[in-house]
C-alpha positions in Angstrom: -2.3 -46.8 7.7 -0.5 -49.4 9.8 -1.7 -50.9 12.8 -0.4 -51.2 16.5 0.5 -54.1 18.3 -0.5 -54.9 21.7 -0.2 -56.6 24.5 -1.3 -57.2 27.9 0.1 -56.4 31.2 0.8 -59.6 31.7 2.7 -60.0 28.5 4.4 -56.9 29.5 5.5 -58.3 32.9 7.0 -61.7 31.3 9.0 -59.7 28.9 10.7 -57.3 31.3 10.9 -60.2 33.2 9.1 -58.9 36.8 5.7 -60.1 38.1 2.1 -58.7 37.7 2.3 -56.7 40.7 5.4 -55.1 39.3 4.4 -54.3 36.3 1.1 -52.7 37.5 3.4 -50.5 40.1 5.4 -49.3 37.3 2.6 -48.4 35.0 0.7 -46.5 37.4 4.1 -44.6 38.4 5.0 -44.3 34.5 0.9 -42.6 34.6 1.9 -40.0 37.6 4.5 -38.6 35.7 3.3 -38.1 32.1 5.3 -41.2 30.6 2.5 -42.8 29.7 -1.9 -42.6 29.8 -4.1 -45.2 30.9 -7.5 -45.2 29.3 -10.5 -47.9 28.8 -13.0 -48.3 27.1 -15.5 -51.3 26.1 -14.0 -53.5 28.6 -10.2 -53.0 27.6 -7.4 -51.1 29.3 -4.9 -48.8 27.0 -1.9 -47.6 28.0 -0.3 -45.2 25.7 2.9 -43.8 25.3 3.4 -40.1 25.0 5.0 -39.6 21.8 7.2 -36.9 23.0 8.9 -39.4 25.9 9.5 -41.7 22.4 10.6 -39.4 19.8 12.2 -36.9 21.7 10.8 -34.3 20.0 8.4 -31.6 20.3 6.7 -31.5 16.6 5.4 -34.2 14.5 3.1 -33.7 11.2 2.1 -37.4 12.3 -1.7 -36.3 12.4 -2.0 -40.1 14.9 1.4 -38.5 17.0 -0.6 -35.1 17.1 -4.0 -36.9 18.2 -2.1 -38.8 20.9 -0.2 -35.7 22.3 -3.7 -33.8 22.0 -5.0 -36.7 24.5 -1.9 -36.2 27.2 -2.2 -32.7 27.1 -5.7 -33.0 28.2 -5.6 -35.3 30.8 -2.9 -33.5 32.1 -4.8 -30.4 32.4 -7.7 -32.5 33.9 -5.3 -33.9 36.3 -4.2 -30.4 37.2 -7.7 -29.3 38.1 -8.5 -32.7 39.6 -11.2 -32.3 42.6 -9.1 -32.8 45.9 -12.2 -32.5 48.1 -14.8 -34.9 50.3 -17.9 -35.7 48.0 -20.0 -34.4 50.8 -18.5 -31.3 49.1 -20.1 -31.8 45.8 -23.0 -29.9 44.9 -25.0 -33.2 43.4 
């Protein structure tokens, strides 16, 4: 198994050559629209790509490709259902 590279938004801002700020706007717009899928855990941010956006392609026997599109089409449906009320509405 090979491992992935990464790199921080920061890195990711001097590369493309924009600033922090720019580079934080275009991830989180990237996020909105299924590009790509922030998550964190232990301290550490993760924004993955959806495989789909980079292979162009609807089927992979990849079982990591499959894992990662399993992961976006959750969060999508979570984002679907998201809760749009006031927390006064909440029954807890």
């Amino acid at each position: 198994m090979s491992t992935l590279d990464h790199i921080t938004q920061a890195s990711l801002a001097r590369i493309i050559g924009v600033d922090d700020q720019t580079a934080r706007r275009g991830l989180r717009d990237l996020s909105k629209n299924g590009f790509v899928m922030r998550s964190e855990a232990f301290g550490a941010v993760v924004i993955r790509m959806n495989p789909d956006v980079m292979y162009r392609k609807k089927f992979d026997n990849d079982e990591y490709t499959q894992g990662v599109r399993f992961e976006f089409a959750q969060n999508k449906r979570a984002a679907e259902a998201a809760f749009d009320g006031d927390d006064e509405d909440l029954p807890f």
